[in-house]
MIRO-880245 format. One record per residue (C-alpha): x, y, z; residue in three letters; residue number from 1. Coordinates in nm, 2 decimals. Each point is the difference from the previous one (the first is absolute). Example, Ala and Ser with C-alpha at 12.3 -4.5 7.8 and 13.67 -1.06 7.14 Angstrom:
# residues 2
     c1     c2     c3 residuo num
   1.23  -0.45   0.78     ALA   1
   0.14   0.34  -0.07     SER   2
//
This chain:
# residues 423
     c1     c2     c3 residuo num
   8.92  11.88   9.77     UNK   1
   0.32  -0.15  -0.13     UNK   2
  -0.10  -0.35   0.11     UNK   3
  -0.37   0.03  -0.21     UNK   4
   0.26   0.08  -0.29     UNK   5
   0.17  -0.27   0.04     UNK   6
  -0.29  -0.19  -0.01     UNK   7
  -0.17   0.14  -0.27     UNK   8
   0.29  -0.04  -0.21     UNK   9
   0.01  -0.36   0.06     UNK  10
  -0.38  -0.01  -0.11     UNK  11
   0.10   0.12  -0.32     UNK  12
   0.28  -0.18  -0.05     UNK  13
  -0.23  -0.33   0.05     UNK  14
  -0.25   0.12  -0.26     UNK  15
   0.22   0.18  -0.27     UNK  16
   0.19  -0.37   0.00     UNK  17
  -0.32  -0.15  -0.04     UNK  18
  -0.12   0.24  -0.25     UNK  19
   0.31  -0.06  -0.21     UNK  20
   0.01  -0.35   0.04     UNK  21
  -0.41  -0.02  -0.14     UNK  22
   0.06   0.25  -0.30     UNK  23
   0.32  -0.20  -0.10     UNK  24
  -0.17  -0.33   0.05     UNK  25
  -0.28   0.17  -0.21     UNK  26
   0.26   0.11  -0.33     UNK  27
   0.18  -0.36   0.03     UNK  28
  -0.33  -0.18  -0.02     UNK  29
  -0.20   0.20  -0.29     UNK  30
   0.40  -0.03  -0.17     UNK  31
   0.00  -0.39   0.07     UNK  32
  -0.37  -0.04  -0.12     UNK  33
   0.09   0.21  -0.35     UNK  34
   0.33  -0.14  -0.07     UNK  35
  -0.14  -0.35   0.02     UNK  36
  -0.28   0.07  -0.25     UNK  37
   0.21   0.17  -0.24     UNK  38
   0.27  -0.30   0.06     UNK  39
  -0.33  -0.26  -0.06     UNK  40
  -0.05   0.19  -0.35     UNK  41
   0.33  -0.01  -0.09     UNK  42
   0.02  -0.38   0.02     UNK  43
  -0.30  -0.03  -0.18     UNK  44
   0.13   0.20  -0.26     UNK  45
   0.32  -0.20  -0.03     UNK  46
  -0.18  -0.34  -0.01     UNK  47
  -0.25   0.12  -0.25     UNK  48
   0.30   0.15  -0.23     UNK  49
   0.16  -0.35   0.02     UNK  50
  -0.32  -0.14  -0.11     UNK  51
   0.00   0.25  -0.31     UNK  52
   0.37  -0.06  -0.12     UNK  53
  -0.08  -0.40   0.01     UNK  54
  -0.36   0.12  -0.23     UNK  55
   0.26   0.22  -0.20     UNK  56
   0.21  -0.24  -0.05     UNK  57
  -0.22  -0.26  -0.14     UNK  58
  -0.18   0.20  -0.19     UNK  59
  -0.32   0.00   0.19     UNK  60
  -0.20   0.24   0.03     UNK  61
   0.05   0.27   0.33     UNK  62
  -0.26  -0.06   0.22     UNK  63
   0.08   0.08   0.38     UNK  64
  -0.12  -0.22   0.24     UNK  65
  -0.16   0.25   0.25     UNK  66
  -0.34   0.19  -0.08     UNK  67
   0.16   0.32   0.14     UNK  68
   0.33  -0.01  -0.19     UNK  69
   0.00   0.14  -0.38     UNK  70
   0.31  -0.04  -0.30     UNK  71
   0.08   0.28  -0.16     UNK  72
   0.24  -0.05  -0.34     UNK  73
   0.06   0.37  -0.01     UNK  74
   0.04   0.37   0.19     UNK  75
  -0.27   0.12  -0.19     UNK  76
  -0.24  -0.30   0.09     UNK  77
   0.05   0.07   0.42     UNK  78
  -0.28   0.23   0.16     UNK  79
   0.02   0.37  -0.04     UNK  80
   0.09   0.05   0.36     UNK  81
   0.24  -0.23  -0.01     UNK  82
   0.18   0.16  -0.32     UNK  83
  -0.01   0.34   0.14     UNK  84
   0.16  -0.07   0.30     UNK  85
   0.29  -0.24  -0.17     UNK  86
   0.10   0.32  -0.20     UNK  87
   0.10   0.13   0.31     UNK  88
   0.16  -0.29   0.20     UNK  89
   0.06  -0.26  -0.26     UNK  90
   0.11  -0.23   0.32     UNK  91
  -0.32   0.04   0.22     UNK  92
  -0.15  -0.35   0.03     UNK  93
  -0.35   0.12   0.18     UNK  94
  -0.24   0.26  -0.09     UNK  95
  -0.36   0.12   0.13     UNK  96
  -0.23   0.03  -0.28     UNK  97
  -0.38   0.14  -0.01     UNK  98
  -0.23  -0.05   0.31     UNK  99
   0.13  -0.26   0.18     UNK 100
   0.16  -0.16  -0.25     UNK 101
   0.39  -0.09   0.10     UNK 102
   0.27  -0.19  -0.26     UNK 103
   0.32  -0.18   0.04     UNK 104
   0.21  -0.02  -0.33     UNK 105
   0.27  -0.23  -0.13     UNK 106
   0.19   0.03  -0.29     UNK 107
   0.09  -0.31  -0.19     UNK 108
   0.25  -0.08  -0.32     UNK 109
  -0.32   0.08  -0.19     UNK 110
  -0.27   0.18   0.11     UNK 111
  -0.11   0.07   0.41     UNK 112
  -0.19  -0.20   0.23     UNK 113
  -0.27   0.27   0.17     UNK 114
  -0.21  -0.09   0.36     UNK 115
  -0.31   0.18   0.06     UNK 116
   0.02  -0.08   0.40     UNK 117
  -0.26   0.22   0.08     UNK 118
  -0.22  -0.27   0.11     UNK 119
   0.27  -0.23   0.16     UNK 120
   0.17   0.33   0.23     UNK 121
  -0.09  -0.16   0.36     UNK 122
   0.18   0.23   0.20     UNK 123
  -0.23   0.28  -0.13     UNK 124
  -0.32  -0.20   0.09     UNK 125
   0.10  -0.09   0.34     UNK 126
   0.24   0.36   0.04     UNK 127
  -0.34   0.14   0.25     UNK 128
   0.05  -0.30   0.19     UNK 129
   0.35  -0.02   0.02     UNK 130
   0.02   0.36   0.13     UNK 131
  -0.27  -0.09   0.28     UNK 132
   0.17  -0.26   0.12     UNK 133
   0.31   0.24   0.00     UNK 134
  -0.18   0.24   0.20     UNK 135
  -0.12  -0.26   0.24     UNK 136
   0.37  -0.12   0.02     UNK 137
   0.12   0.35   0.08     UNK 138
  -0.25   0.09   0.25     UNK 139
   0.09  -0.37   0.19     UNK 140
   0.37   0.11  -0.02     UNK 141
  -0.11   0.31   0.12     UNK 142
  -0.13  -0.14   0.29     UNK 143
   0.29  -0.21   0.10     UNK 144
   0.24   0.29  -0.04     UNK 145
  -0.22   0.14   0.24     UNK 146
   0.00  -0.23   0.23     UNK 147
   0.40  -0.07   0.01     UNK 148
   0.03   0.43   0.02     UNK 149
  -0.23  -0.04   0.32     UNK 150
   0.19  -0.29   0.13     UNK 151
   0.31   0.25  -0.08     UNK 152
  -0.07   0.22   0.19     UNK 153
  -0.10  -0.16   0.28     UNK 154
   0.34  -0.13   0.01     UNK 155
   0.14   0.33  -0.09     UNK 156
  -0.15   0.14   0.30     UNK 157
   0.15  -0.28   0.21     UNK 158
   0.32   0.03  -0.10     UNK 159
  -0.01   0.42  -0.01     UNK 160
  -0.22   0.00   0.29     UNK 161
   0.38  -0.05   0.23     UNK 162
   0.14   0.33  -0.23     UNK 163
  -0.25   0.19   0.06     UNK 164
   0.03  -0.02   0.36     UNK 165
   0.37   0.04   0.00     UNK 166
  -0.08   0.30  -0.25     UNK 167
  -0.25   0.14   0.30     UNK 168
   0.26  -0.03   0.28     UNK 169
   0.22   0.22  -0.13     UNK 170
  -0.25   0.28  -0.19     UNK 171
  -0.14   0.02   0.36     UNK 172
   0.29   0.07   0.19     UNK 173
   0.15   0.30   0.07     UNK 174
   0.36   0.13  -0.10     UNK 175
   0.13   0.03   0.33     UNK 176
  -0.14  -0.32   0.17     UNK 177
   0.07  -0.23  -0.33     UNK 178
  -0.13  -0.34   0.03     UNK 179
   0.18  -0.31   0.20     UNK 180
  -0.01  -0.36   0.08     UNK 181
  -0.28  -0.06  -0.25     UNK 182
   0.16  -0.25  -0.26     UNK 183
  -0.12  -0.30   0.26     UNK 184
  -0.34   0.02  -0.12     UNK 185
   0.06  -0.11  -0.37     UNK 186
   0.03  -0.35  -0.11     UNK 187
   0.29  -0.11  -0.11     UNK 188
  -0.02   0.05  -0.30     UNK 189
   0.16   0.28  -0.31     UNK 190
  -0.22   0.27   0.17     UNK 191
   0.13  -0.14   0.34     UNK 192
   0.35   0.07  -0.09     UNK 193
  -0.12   0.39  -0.17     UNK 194
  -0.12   0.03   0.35     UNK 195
   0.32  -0.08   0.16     UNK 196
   0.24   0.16  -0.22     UNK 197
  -0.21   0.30   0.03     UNK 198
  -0.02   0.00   0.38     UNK 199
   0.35  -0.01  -0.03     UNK 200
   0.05   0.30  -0.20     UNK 201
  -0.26   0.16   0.14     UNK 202
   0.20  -0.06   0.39     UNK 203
   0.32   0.16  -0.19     UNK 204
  -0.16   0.32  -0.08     UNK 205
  -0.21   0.00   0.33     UNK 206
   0.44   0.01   0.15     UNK 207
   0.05   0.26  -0.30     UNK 208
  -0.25   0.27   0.11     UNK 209
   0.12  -0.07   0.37     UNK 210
   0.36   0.06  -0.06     UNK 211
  -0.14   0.32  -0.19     UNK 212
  -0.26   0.13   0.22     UNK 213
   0.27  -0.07   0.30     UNK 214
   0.29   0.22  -0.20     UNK 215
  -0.23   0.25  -0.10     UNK 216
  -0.11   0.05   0.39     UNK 217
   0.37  -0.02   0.11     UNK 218
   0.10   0.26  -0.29     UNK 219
  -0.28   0.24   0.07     UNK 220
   0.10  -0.04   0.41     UNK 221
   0.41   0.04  -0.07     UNK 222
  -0.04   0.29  -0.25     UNK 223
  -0.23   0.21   0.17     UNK 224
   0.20   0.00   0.30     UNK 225
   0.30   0.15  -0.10     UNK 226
  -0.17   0.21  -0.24     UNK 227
  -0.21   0.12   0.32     UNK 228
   0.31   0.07   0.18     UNK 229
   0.21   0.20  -0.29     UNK 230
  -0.32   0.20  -0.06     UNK 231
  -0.01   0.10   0.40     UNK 232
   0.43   0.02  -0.03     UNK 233
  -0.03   0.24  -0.32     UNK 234
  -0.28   0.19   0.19     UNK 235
   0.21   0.05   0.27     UNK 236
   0.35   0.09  -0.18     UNK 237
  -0.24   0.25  -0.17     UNK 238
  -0.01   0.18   0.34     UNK 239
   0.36   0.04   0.03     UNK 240
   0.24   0.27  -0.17     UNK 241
   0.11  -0.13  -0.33     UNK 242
   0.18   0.19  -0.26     UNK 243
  -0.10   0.06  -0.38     UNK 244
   0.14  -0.31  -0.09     UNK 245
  -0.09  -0.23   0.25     UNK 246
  -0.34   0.10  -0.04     UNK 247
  -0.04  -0.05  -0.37     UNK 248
   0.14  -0.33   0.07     UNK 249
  -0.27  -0.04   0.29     UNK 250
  -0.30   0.08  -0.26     UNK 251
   0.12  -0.24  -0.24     UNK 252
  -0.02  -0.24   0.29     UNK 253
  -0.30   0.12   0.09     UNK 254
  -0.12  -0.04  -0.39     UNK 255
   0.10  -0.39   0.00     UNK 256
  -0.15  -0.06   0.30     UNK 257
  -0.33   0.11  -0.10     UNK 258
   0.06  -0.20  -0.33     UNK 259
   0.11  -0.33   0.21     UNK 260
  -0.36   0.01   0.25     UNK 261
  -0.21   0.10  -0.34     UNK 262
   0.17  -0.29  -0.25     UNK 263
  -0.06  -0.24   0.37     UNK 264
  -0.38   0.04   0.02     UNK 265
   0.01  -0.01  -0.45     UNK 266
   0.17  -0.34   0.10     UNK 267
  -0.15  -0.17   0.26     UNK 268
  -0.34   0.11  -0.08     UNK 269
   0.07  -0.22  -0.35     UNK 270
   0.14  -0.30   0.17     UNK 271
  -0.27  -0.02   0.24     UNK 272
  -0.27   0.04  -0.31     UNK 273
  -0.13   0.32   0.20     UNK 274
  -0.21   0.28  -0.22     UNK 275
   0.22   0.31  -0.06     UNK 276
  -0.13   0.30   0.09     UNK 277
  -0.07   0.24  -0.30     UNK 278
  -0.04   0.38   0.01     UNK 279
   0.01   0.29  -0.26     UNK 280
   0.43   0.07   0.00     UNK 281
   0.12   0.30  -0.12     UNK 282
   0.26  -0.17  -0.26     UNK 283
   0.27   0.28  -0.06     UNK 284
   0.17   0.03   0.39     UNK 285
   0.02  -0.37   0.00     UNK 286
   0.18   0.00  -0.34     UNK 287
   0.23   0.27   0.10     UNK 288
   0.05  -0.17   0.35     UNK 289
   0.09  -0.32  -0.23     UNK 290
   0.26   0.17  -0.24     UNK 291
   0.17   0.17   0.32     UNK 292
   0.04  -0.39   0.18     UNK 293
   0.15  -0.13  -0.31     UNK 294
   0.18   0.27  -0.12     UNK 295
   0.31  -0.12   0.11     UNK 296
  -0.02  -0.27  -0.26     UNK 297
   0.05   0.24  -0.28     UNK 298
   0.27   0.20   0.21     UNK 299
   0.28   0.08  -0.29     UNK 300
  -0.18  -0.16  -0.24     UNK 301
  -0.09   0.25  -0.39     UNK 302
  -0.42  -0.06   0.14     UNK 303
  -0.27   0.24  -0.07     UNK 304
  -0.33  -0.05   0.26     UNK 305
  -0.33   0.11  -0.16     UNK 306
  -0.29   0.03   0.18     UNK 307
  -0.33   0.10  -0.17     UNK 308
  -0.24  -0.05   0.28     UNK 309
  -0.28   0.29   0.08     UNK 310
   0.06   0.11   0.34     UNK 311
  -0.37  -0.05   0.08     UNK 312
  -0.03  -0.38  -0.17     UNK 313
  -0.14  -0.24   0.25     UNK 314
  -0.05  -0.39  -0.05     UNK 315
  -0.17  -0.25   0.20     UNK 316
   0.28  -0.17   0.19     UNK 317
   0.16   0.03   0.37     UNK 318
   0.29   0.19   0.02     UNK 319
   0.19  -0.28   0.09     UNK 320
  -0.09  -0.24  -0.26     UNK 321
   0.09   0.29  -0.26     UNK 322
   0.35   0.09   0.16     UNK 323
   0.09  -0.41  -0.02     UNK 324
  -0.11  -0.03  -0.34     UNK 325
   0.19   0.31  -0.14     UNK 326
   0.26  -0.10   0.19     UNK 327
   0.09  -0.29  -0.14     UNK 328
  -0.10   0.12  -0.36     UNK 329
   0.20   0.32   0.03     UNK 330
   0.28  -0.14   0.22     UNK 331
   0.02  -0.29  -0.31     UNK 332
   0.04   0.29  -0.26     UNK 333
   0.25   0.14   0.21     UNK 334
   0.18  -0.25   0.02     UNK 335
   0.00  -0.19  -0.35     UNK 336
   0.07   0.35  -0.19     UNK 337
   0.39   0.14  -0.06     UNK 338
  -0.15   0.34  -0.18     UNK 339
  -0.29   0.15  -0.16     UNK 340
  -0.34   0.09   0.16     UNK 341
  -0.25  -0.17   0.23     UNK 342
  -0.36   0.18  -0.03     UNK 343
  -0.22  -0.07   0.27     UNK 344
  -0.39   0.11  -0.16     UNK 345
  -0.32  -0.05   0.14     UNK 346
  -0.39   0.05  -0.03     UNK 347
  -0.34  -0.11   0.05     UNK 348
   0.07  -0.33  -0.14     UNK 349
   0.33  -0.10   0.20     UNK 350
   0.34   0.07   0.01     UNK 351
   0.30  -0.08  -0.28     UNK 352
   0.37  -0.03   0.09     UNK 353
   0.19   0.02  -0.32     UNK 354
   0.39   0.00  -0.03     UNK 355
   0.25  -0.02  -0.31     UNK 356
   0.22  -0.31   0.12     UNK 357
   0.11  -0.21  -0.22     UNK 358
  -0.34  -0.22   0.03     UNK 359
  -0.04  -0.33   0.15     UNK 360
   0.09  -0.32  -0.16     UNK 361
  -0.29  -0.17  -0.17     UNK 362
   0.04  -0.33   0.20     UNK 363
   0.01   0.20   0.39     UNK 364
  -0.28   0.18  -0.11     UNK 365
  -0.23  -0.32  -0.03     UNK 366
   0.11  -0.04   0.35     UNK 367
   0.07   0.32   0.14     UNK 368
  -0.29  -0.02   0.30     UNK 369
   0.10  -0.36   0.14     UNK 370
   0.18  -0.02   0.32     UNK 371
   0.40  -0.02  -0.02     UNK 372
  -0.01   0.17  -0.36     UNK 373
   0.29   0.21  -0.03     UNK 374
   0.22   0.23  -0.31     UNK 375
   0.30  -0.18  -0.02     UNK 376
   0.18   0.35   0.14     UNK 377
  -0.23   0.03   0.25     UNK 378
   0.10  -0.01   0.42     UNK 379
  -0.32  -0.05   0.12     UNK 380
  -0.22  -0.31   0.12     UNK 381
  -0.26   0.05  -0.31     UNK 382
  -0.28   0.03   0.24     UNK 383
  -0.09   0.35  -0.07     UNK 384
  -0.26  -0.04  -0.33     UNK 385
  -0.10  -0.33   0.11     UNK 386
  -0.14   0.17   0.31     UNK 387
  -0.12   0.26  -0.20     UNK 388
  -0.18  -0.22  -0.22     UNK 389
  -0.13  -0.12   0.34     UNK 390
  -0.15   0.30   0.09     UNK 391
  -0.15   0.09  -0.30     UNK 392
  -0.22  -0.32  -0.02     UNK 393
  -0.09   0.08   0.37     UNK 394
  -0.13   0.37  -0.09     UNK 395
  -0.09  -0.13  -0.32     UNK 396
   0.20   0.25  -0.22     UNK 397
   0.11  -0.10  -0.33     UNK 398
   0.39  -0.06  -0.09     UNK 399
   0.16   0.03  -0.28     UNK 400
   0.34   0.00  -0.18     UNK 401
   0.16   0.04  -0.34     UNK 402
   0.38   0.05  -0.07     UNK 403
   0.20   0.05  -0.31     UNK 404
   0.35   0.12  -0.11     UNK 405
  -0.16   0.34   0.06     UNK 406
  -0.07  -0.06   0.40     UNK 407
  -0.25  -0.16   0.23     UNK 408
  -0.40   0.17   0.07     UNK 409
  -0.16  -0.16   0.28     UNK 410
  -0.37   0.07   0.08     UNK 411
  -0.22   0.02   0.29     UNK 412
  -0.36   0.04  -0.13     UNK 413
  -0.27   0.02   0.33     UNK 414
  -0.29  -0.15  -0.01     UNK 415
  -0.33   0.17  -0.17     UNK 416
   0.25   0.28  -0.11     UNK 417
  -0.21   0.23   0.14     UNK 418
   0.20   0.20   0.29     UNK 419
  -0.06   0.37   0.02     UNK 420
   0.22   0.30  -0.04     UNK 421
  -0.07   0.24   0.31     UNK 422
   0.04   0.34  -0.14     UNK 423
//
């Protein structure tokens, strides 16, 4: 499709030159043709007023030489047409008169020198013929434009005809077994080195997705193991006699670990490109779960937690997807605010996390979701909202954010809008 584009825009270009070319050959040569008839009156004009200021002169009577030519002595003695029209350009020097008559004027010392032309106008005899020929002229440069936009693209296809294979190559291959070792069948040529240079980058990423694929295996391998065995250890010291302390300290443990193996499989399953599951999640335990795993963050801190979620409000989402994005979003409001109040609100639509900060600065903000991006007070490694960000183009929920003086509001709006409250 985009190579008969091609083409056909070629095509046109070929005959909208030639078009151009005819219908300004065709202006030039009716202009030529006009401007040297009124040029040919002119100069018999001026030799025929040189001819009356010698008769003038000596007294003879005015008699012009040429049949067609009249001498006038006065305004009033021109033709009517002629008068009316000098009235209102006194400087116009040609006029069109009744029927095909036509005049060309002089004005002398005394009196004006007046052409009737009508008979003599050749380029209005011949103007039918002229314009055939024109058209005849056009359609043969029509023709040849035709021909040299064939012969085009017949060499447009040559040269393309290397492009588009290099172009096929790579739409045909898929992402993990990327092309190699294909640059040697291009000539030598610009498109030969595009072909190499691409090979080339194309080799580097091939190594990229390796090293990843290869960390991402070795991650999920060296987490899960240790996470296996402090889950069996915590299951274990469970068993054993603990006091009141030791096992509030156990739950929390207990807590975290559940949060580690949940955020893993969030993690892995978007580095590996893998479809998260999703499932109608009661949204108000994990919120509260959330605000008790972060709440040591606003430990002595003037904070005020709001949470205005129905207890029966479900939203499309797996648990653990929801637990890692509030958890980052609230653990951020924790975290950036000194006093005041984060609300935590949700509904049908989504879910809003809003606290009265001091706002983020307008130039962070236009970067707040890239990798690395941290407050200049912050301690972390300003993953968190770029992984959130993450996440929400995977499940395809909407983010938002808008901060002020006043505080910061970030939104989560879910896709369709359309989750149900179980009553």
């Amino acid at each position: 499709m985009k190579a008969t584009q091609l083409r056909n825009r070629i095509l046109l270009f070929f005959i909208g030159i030639a078009l151009f070319i005819s219908a300004l050959f065709s202006a030039a040569s009716f202009l030529f043709a006009y401007s040297i008839e009124d040029r040919f009156f002119i100069a018999l004009l001026n030799d025929e007023a040189r001819t009356i200021a010698t008769q003038l002169e000596g007294g003879q009577e005015v008699r012009p030489r040429l049949a067609f030519i009249q001498y006038y002595p006065e305004l009033t003695d021109l033709p009517q047409v002629v008068q009316e029209m000098l009235a209102q350009e006194p400087n116009r020097i040609e006029f069109s008169g009744e029927g095909e008559a036509h005049y060309h004027l002089k004005k002398l010392p005394s009196g004006y020198l007046v052409a009737e032309v009508s008979e003599q106008l050749v380029v209005r005899k011949i103007k039918g013929g002229m314009l055939k020929f024109i058209l005849v002229l056009s359609g043969g440069v029509l023709g040849v434009a035709l021909v040299l936009a064939f012969v085009s693209l017949m060499m447009a296809k040559r040269l393309v005809k290397p492009l588009d294979t290099l172009v096929k190559i790579v739409e045909d291959a898929p992402v993990e077994r990327l092309p190699q070792n294909f640059s040697g069948q291009f000539v030598n040529d610009e498109i030969g080195a595009f072909a190499k240079t691409l090979e080339q980058a194309l080799a580097r990423i091939r190594r990229f997705i390796s090293r990843e694929q290869a960390f991402t295996r070795d991650v999920s391998h060296e987490l899960r193991t240790p996470v296996a065995v402090t889950q069996s250890s915590l299951t274990l010291l469970k068993q054993t006699p603990l006091n009141d302390k030791q096992t509030e300290l156990v739950g929390r443990i207990a807590d975290a670990q559940h949060q580690i193996t949940q955020s893993l499989e969030v993690l892995l399953a978007l580095a590996r490109e893998e479809t998260l599951t999703t499932a109608q999640t009661r949204v108000l335990p994990v919120v509260e779960q959330v605000i008790l795993n972060q709440a040591e963050k606003i430990a002595g801190k003037d904070i005020e937690v709001e949470v205005e979620v129905s207890s029966q409000l479900t939203l499309p989402i797996a648990p653990s997807a929801l637990q890692l994005l509030l958890s980052n979003l609230v653990g951020n409001a924790f975290t950036h605010i000194h006093c005041g109040v984060v609300t935590i609100s949700a509904s049908t639509h989504g879910i809003t996390v809003l606290d009265t900060g001091h706002g983020i600065a307008p130039q962070q903000l236009k970067t707040l979701f890239e990798p690395g991006v941290k407050g200049p007070q912050s301690k972390g490694m300003g993953m968190g909202l770029s992984m959130v960000k993450r996440l929400c183009e995977k499940l395809d929920i909407e983010l938002s954010v808008s901060s002020s003086e006043a505080g910061s509001v970030f939104c989560l709006k879910f896709p369709g809008g359309d989750s149900q409250v179980n009553q």
